[in-house]
PyMOL commands that place a pseudoatom at each C-alpha (Angstrom):
pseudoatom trace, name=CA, resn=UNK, resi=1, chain=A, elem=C, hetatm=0, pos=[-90.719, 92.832, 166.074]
pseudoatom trace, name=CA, resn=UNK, resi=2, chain=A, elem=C, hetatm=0, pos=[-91.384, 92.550, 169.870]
pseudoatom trace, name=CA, resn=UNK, resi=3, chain=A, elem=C, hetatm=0, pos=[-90.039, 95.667, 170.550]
pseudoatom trace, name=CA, resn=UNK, resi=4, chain=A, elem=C, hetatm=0, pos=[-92.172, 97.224, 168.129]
pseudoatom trace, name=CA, resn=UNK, resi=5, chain=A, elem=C, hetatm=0, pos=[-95.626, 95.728, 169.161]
pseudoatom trace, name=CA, resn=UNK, resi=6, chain=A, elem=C, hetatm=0, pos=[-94.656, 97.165, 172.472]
pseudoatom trace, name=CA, resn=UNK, resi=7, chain=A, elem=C, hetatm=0, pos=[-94.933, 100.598, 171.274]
pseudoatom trace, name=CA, resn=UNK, resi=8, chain=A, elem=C, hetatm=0, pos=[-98.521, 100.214, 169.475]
pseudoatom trace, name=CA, resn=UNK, resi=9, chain=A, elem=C, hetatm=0, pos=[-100.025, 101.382, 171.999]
pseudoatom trace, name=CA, resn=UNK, resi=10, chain=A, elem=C, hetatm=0, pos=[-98.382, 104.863, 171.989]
pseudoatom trace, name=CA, resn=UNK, resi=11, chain=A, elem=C, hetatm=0, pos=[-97.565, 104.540, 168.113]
pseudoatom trace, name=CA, resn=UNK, resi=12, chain=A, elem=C, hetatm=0, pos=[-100.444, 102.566, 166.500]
pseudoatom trace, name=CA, resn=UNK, resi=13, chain=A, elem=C, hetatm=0, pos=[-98.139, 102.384, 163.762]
pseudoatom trace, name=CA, resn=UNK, resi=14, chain=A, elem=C, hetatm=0, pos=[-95.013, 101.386, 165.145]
pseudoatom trace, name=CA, resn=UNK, resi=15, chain=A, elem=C, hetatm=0, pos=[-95.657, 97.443, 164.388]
pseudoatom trace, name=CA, resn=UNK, resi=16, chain=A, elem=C, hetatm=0, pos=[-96.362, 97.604, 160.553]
pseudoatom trace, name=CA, resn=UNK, resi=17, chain=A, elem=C, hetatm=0, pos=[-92.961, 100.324, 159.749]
pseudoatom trace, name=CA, resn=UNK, resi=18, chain=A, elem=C, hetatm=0, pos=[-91.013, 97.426, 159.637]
pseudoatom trace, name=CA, resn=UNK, resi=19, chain=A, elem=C, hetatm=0, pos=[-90.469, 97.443, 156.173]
pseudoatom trace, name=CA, resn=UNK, resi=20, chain=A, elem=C, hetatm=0, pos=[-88.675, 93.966, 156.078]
pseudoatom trace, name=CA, resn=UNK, resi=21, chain=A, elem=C, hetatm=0, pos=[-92.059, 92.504, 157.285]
pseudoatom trace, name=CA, resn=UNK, resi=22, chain=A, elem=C, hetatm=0, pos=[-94.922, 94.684, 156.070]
pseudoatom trace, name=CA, resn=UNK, resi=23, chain=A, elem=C, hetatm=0, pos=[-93.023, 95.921, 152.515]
pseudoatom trace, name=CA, resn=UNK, resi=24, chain=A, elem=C, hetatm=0, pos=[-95.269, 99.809, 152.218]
pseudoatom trace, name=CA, resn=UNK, resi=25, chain=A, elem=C, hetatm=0, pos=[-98.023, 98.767, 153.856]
pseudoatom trace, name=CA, resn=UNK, resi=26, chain=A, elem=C, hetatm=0, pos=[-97.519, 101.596, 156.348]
pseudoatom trace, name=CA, resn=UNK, resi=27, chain=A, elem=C, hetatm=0, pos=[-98.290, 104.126, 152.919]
pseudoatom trace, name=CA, resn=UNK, resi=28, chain=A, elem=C, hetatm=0, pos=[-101.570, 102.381, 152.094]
pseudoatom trace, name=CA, resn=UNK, resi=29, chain=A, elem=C, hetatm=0, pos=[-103.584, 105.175, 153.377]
pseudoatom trace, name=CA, resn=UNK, resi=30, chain=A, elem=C, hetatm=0, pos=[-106.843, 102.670, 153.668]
pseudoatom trace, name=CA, resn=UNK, resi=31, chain=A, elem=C, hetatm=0, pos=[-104.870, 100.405, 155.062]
pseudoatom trace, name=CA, resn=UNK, resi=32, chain=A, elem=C, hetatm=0, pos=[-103.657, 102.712, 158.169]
pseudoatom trace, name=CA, resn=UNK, resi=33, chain=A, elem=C, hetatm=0, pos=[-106.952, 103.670, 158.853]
pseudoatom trace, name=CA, resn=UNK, resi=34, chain=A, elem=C, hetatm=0, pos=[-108.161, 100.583, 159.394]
pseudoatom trace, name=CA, resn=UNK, resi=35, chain=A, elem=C, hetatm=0, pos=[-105.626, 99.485, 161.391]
pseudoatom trace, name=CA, resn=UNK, resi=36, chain=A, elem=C, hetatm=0, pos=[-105.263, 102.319, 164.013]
pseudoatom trace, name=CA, resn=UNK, resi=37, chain=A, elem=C, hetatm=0, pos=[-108.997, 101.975, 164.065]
pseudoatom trace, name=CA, resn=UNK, resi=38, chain=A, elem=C, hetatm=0, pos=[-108.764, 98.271, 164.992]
pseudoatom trace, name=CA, resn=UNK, resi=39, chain=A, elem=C, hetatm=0, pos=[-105.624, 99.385, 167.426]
pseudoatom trace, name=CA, resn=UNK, resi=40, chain=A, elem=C, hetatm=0, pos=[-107.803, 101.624, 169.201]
pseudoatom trace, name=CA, resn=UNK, resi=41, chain=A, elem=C, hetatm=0, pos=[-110.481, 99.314, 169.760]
pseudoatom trace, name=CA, resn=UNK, resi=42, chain=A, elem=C, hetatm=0, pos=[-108.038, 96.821, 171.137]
pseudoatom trace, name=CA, resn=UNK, resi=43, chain=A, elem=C, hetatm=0, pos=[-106.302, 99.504, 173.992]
pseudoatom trace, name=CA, resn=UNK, resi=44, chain=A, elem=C, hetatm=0, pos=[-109.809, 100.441, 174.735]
pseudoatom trace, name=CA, resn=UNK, resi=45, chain=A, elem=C, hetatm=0, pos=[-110.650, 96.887, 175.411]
pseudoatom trace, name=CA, resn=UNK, resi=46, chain=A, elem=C, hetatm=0, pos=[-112.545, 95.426, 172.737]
pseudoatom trace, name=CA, resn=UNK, resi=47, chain=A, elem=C, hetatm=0, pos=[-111.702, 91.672, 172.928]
pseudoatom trace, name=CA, resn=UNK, resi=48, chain=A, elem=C, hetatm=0, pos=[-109.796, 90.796, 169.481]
pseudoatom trace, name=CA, resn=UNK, resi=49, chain=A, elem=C, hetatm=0, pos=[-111.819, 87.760, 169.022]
pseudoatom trace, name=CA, resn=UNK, resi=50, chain=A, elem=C, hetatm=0, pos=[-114.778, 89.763, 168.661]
pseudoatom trace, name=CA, resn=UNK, resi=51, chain=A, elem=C, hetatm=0, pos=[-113.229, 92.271, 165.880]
pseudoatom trace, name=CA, resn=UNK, resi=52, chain=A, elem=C, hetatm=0, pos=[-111.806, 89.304, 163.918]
pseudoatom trace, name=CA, resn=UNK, resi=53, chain=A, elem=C, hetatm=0, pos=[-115.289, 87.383, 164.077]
pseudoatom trace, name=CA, resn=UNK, resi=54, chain=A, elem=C, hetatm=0, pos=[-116.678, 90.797, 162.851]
pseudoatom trace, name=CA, resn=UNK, resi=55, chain=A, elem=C, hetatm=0, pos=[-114.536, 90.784, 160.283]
pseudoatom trace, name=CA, resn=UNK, resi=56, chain=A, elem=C, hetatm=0, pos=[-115.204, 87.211, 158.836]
for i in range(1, 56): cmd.bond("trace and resi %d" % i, "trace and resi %d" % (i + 1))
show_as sticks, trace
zoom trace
């Protein structure tokens, strides 16, 4: 799992094809691009806290 999160940042989807932890997740199509969105904000340096509050 480590391993993978390392690699988000050149494979925003490298963290959620671990099928033993995130089932098909990685095939929800509206799920991805939410995701990669919220990836890119992160590398870019949008503070998480921030996205999550937006998201509540």
């Amino acid at each position: 799992m480590h391993q993978a999160a390392q690699h988000t940042a050149a494979d925003a989807l490298s963290f959620i094809r671990q099928p033993e932890l995130f089932g098909g997740l990685v095939g929800n199509e509206r799920f991805v691009e939410k995701y990669v969105g919220f990836v890119e904000l992160i590398y870019r340096g949008e503070g998480i806290r921030g996205l999550m509050e937006e998201l509540i």
